[in-house]
C-alpha positions in Angstrom: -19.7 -2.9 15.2 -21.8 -5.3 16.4 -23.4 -6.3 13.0 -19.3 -6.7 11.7 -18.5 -9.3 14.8 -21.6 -11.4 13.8 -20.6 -10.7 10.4 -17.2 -11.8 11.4 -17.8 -14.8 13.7 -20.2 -16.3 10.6 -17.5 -16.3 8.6 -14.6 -16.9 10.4 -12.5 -19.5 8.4 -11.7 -21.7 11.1 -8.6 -22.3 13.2 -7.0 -24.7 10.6 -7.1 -22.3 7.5 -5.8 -19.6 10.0 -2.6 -21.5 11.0 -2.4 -22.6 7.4 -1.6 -19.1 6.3 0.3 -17.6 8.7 2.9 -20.8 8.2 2.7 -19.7 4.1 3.5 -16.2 5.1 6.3 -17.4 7.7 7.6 -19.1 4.9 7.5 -16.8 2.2 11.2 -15.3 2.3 12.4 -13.6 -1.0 14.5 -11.1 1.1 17.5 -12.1 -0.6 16.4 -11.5 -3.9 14.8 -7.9 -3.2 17.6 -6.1 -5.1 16.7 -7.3 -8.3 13.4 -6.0 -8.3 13.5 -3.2 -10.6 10.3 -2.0 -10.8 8.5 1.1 -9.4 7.1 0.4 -6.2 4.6 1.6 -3.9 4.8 0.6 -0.1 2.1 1.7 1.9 1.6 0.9 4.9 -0.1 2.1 8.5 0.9 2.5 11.8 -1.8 0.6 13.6 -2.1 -2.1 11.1 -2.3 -4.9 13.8 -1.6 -8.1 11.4 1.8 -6.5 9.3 4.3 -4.7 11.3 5.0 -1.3 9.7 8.6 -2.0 10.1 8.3 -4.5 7.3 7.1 -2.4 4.7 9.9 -0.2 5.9 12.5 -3.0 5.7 10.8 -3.7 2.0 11.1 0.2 1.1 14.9 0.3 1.8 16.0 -3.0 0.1 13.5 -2.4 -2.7 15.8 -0.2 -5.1 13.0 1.8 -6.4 10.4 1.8 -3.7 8.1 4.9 -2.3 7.1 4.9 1.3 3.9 5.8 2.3 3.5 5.0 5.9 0.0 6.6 7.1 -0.4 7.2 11.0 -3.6 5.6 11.0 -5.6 3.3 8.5 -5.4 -0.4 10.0 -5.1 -3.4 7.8 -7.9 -1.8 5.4 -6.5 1.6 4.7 -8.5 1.1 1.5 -11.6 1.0 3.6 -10.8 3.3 6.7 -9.3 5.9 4.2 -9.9 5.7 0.6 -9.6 9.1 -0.8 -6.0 9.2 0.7 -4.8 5.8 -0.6 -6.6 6.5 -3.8 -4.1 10.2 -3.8 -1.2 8.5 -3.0 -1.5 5.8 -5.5 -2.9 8.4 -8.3 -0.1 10.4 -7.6 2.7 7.8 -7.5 1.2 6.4 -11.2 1.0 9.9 -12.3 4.9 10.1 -11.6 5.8 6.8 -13.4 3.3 6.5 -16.3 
């Protein structure tokens, strides 16, 4: 862990770039237009992810008109990394079911 921090703190992108894209992501609002997305969709999300809510994938699986939840009791922000051979399964599966 200590080796990540330093790892982290190295290349932390600075407070600037930080506020930069959380006021993109605050902005970002297609809500209204979630209905017309007709495409199979996978949401996956976590319970612990720390930096997006796992009621917003939630919210995005219900107004998503063809949208799979996957929501994962554990897995953080980086599911892929924390738990790969489950998200792999889930998204082999959910291809394998709309190939």
């Amino acid at each position: 862990m200590a080796a990540d921090d330093k790892h982290g703190v190295a290349h932390f992108q600075g407070r600037d770039n930080i506020l930069k894209r959380i006021a993109a992501l605050r902005a970002f609002d297609i809500d209204d237009r979630l209905a017309a997305i007709k495409t199979p969709t996978l949401v996956i999300a976590t319970k612990d992810d720390l930096l997006v809510p796992y009621g917003r994938s939630e919210y995005l699986a219900k107004h998503l008109p063809k949208a799979e939840l996957a929501l994962l009791d554990h897995g953080a922000h980086a599911v892929n990394i924390t738990d790969p051979e489950r998200l792999n399964g889930l998204m082999t599966t959910f291809l394998g079911n709309h190939a």
